[in-house]
C-alpha positions, -999 to 999 in steps of 0.1 A, spaced: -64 -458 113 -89 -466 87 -71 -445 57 -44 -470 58 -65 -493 43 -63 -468 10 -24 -464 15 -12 -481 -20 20 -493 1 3 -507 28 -25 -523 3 5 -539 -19 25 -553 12 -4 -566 34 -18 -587 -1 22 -596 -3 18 -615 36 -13 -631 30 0 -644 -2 31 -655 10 49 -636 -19 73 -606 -12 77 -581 -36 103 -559 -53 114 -524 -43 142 -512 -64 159 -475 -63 152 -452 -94 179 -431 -104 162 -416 -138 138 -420 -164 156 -450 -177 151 -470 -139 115 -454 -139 98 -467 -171 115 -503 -169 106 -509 -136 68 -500 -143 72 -521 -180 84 -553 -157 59 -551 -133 34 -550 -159 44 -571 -181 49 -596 -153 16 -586 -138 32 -580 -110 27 -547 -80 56 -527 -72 72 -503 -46 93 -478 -68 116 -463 -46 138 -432 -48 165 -421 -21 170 -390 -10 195 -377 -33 169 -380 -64 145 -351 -45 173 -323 -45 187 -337 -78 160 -330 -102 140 -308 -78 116 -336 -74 108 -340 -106 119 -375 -109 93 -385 -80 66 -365 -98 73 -387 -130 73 -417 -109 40 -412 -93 22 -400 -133 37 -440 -145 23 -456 -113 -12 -437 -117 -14 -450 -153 -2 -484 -145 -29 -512 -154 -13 -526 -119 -8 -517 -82 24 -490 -77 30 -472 -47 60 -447 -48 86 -450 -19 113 -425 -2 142 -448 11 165 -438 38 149 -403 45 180 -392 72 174 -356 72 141 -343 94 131 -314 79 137 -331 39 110 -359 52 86 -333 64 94 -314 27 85 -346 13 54 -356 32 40 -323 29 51 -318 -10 54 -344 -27 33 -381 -38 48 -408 -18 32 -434 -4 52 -441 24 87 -432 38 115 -450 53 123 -428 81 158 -435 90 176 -419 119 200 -454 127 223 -425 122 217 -418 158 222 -434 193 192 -456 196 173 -435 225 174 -407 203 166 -426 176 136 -437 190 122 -405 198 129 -390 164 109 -422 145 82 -414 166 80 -380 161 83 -382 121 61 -413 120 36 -391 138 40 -362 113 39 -386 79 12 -407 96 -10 -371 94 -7 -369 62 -20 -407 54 17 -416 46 30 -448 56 59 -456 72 95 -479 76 122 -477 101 156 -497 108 162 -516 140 196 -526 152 218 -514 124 225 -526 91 266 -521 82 277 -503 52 265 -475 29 245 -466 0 246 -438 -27 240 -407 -8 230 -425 25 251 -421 57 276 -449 64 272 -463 96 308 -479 100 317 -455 128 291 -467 148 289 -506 161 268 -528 140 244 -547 155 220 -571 147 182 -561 159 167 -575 192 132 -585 204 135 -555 222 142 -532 194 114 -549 175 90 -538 205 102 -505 206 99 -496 169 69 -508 166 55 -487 200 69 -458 176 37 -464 153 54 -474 125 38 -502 93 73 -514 82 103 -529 96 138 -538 83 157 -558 107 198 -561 108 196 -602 105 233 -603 90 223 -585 63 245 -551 48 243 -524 28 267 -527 0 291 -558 -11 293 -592 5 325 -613 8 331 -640 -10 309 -662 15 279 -641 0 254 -631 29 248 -652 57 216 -646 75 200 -656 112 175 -673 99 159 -678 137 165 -637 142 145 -635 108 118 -659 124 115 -636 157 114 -604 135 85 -622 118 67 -635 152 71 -599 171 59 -580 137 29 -603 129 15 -591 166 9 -558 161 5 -556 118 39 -547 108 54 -561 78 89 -574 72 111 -556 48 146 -570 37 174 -546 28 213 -550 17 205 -577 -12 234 -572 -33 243 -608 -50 216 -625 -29 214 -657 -49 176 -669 -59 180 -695 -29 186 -673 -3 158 -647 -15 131 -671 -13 144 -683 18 141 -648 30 105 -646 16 96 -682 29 106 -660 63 81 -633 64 97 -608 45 69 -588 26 88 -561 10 123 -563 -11 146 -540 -12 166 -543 -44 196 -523 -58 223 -531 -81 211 -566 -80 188 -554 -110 209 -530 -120 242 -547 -132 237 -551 -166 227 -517 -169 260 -508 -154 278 -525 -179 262 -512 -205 267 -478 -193 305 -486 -195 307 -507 -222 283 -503 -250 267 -471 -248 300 -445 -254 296 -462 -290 256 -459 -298 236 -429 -303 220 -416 -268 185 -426 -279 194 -465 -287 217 -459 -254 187 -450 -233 164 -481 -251 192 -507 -245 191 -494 -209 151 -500 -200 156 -531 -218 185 -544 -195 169 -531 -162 130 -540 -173 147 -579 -182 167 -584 -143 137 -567 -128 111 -593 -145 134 -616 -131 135 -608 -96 100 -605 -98 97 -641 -107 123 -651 -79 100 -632 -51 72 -649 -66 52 -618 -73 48 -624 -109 8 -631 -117 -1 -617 -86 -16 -577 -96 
């Protein structure tokens, strides 16, 4: 498919293989998230995968993503715009059709994995049509994220060479295996990964031109990341881990400054854990 070569997501993750450098996807949830993100990555010269899920399309009717996608087209440096955990069929095809991503996670892991199957390839199919690249979830990652469906009434499992296989046969360009990873909080252990799973993820995806993306990295410490990255992992998936201090501030400090310094002490927070995740997955210098 020789558009994919124009695809901004496939363009930033296949220079983030060959480089051996993996680079960071966090979740927007306003303007706030949207212009420190895009301030880190270029100040750090760095690309990005600004990513949205679900919940931010029905929130501000879209407008949020349409935001997004003005800041990445003005960047001085490569930004592709992401929909994370798409679950519902007909909002993917709403988004594809409607809206400027560059790719889409399609997630039906909500599903018994036959079923699954046949729905990835069907929606990668559809996205694929309209030159818009695509993620999916083998085995299945535990827990549950803002406005995503938690999967603790169904069995956790960590993804097989077979499920590699078969996702990929679905068509799709990106691939976040269950290696011990989760969605949400650790213990107090932290994460602990199969590092040899990670390695056959890798092997099995490098065959057929798939990259490696990592999801549930809540508290991952800088160690573990790079190990991760070190692994194959291309693309990052990052949450709270970049948003704490934000958090805090939103509790702590803000109630008692006017909403304008509020909303500058918040880019400046995310923009500053963002830069440094950005060093961590050694994407800094690289745009």
């Amino acid at each position: 498919m020789e558009w994919k070569a124009q695809n901004k997501t496939h363009q930033i993750l296949t220079a983030a293989e060959k480089g051996g450098y993996g680079v960071v996807a966090p979740i927007a949830y306003n303007i706030e998230c949207i212009i420190a993100f895009v301030r880190a990555a270029e100040r750090k010269r760095s690309p990005l995968i600004l990513q949205f899920f679900p919940w931010a399309i029905t929130f501000s009717d879209g407008l949020l993503i349409h935001a997004a996608a003005h800041a990445a087209r003005s960047a001085s440096v490569p930004i592709a715009i992401h929909l994370d955990h798409a679950q519902d069929e007909e909002l993917i095809r709403m988004a594809a059709d409607a809206l400027p991503f560059d790719s889409i996670m399609v997630d039906m892991s909500h599903h018994e994995m036959d079923e699954n199957l046949a729905k990835t390839a069907e929606l990668v199919r559809y996205c694929h049509e309209r030159q818009i690249t695509t993620e999916a979830e083998p085995g299945r990652i535990e827990g549950g994220e803002d406005g995503i469906a938690d999967t603790a009434d169904l069995e956790g499992a960590l993804t097989t060479e077979e499920q590699v296989a078969r996702f990929v046969a679905t068509g799709i360009d990106f691939l976040a295996p269950a290696v011990g990873n989760v969605h949400g909080e650790y213990g107090a252990e932290g994460p602990r990964l199969d590092w040899e799973r990670l390695e056959m993820v890798r092997r099995e995806c490098a065959k057929n031109d798939v990259r490696v993306v990592l999801h549930g990295t809540n508290s991952f410490p800088e160690d573990v990341m790079k190990r991760c990255i070190k692994g194959g992992v291309s693309k990052v998936n990052v949450n709270k881990l970049v948003l704490d201090d934000y958090l805090v501030h939103l509790q702590k400090e803000a109630p008692k400054m006017s909403l304008t310094a509020a909303m500058e002490k918040s880019v400046a927070d995310i923009q500053r854990l963002v830069e440094w995740q950005m060093d961590v997955c050694g994407s800094s210098g690289r745009a």
